[in-house]
N, C-alpha and C positions, 0 to 999 in steps of 0.2 A: 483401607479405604482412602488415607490421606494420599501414600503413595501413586495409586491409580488414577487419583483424581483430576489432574493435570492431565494426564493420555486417555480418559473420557470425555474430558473436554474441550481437547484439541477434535478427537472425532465427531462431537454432537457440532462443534460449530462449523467445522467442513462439511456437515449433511444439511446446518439452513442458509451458509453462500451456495451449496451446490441448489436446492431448494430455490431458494430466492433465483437462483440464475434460468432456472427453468420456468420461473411466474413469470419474469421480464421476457424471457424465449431467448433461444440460441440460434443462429447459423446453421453452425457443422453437429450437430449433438448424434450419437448412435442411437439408431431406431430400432435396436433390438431391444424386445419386451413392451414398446410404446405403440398403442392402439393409433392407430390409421387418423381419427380425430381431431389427433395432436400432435401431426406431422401436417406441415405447412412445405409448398412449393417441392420444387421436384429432387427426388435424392439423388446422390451421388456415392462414391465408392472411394474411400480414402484410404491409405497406408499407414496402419498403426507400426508396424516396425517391420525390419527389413535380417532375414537372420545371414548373420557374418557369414562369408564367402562364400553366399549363394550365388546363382546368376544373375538373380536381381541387384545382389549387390555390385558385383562385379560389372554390372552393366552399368551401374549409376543411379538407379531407384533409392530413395530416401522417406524414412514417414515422414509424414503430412503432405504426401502428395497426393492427387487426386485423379484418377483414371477418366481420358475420355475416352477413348476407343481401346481395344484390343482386337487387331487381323481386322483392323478398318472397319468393328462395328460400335456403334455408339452404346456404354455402358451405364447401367445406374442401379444394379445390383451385383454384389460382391460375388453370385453365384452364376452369372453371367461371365465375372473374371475366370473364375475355373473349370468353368465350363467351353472355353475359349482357348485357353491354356491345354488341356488335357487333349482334345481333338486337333491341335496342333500336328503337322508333321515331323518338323525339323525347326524352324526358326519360329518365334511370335513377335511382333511388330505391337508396339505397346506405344499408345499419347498418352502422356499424364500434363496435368498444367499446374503451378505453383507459382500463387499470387501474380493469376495474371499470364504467367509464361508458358506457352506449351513447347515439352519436347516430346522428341520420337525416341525411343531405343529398342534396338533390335535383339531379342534376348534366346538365346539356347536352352530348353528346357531341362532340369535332370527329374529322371525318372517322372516327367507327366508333371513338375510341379518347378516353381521361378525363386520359390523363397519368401516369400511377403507374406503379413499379417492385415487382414481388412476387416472392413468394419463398412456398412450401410449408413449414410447421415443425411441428416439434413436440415429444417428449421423447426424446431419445436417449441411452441409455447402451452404449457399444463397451468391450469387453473389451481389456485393456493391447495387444496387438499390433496389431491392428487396429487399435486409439484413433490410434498412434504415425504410421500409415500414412493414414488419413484426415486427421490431427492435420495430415499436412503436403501434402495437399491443401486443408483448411480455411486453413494460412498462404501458400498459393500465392498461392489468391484475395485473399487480406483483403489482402496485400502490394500486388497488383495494381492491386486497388480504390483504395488510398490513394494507392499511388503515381500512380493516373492524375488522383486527386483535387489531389496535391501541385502538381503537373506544372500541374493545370487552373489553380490557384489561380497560380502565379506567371507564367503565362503572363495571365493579364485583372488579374494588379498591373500589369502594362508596359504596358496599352493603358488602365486607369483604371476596369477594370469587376469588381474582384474585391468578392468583398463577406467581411468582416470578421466575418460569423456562422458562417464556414466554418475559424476556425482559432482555438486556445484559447493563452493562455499558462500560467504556474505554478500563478495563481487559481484559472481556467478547471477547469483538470485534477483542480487537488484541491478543486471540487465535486464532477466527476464520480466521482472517484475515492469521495469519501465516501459519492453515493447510490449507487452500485456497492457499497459496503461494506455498506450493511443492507439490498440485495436479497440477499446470499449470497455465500458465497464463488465460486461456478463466476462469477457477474457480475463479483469482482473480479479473477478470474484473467483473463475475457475481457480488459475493459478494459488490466487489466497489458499484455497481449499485444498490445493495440490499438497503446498506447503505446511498445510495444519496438520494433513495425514503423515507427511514424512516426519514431522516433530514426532506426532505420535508413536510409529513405529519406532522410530531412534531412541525414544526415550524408556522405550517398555523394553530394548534389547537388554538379555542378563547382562551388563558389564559394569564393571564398576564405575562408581561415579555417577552415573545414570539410576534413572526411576527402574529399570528392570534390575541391575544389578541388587538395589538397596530392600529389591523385595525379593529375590532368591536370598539373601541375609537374614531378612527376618522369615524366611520359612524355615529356614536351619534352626533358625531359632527356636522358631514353636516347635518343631520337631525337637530338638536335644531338650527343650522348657530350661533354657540359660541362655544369657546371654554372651556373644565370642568376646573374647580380648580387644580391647577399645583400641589399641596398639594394631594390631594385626588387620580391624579394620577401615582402621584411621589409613596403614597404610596401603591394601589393596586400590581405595579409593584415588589417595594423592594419587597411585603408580595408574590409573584407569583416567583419572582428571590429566595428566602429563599426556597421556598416548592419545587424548583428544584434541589437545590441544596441537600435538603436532600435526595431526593430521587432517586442523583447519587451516596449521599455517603452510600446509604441503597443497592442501585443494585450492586456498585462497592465491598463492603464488602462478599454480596453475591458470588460472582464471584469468588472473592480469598479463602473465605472458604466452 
């Protein structure tokens, strides 16, 4: 219990900033699962991620862009984009705008599809109860998400294919953290919340040194009913607290240059 405790409550207090950010109301928030009520002003069609050398990437598409048209029609459902896309013949002519700027790119489709990841948004404000009970459906996902992302990343560190724009250290964070500050408060509660869940997951990985490691220890434990040699895992930890350490001073160098 003591173990756990700290990766419990990194998740309870990333579900009432996400909570709280949905009473104050959001902008861009995804309208999947959220009754018609509690969607304010008109939605739009955003780019949650763009998969590596698709055509979308290859053309230049990036998330958090925002679709206006696709084949010169005006878009505000995600299923408008694929549906636009697929009856395509040869080329699709795509506007997306990004704070403010629109471009045009002309993209070649493989097999009926561009690459991209979308999501329907818009401006949502939910009333306290409600907020509380979406609130922890919106950290389900976002938990999910990271965590599958966590998961991806250390698995292609051990095969030599992760790529290093996929994970930030102290630097890192406190940029983001700062442009999250003069977009508004609801963006820095996001972000807050982003980063409560990444603690979370990080901290529950089995590896030494960490809150996951220290509890695969003590399962061996109650399994063998003794305890291991204080030596052996006095030093798994040192050897697990070392490889962390370089591996903020390798992200963090990253960050700065």
């Amino acid at each position: 219990m003591v173990l756990v405790a700290g990766v419990t409550f990194n998740i309870i207090f990333a579900w009432i900033l996400v909570s709280v950010s949905l009473m104050i109301g959001t902008s861009k928030a995804s309208t999947e699962g959220i009754p018609a009520k509690y969607i304010h002003g008109t939605e739009s069609v955003v780019i949650e991620a763009v998969v590596p050398l698709s055509p979308a990437d290859k053309a230049g598409l990036k998330a958090g862009q925002i679709f206006e048209s696709v084949q010169g029609v005006r878009i505000t459902k995600a299923g408008d984009v694929q549906a636009a896309i697929q009856s395509a013949t040869s080329t699709v002519t795509v506007v997306t705008t990004d704070k403010g700027v629109l471009t045009t790119y002309v993209i070649v489709p493989d097999r009926k599809a561009i690459g991209v990841s979308l999501a329907d948004v818009a401006a949502i404000r939910i009333p306290i109860i409600p907020a509380f009970i979406y609130g922890a459906q919106g950290t389900y996902n976002l938990t999910k998400q990271l965590g599958t992302g966590v998961l991806g990343f250390f698995g292609n560190l051990f095969v030599g294919d992760a790529s290093w724009d996929q994970v930030s250290g102290p630097v890192g964070i406190a940029k983001v953290v700062g442009g999250a500050g003069k977009e508004g408060i609801v963006a820095l509660l996001f972000i807050s919340a982003l980063i409560s869940i990444s603690l979370a997951i990080m901290n529950i990985l089995p590896f030494p040194a960490l809150d996951g490691g220290r509890i695969v220890i003590a399962l061996i434990e109650g399994a063998l009913r003794k305890r291991l040699n204080i030596k052996f895992v006095n030093s798994i930890n040192t050897i697990g607290f070392i490889l962390l350490i370089t591996l903020m001073v390798v992200v963090t160098l990253k960050d700065i240059f």
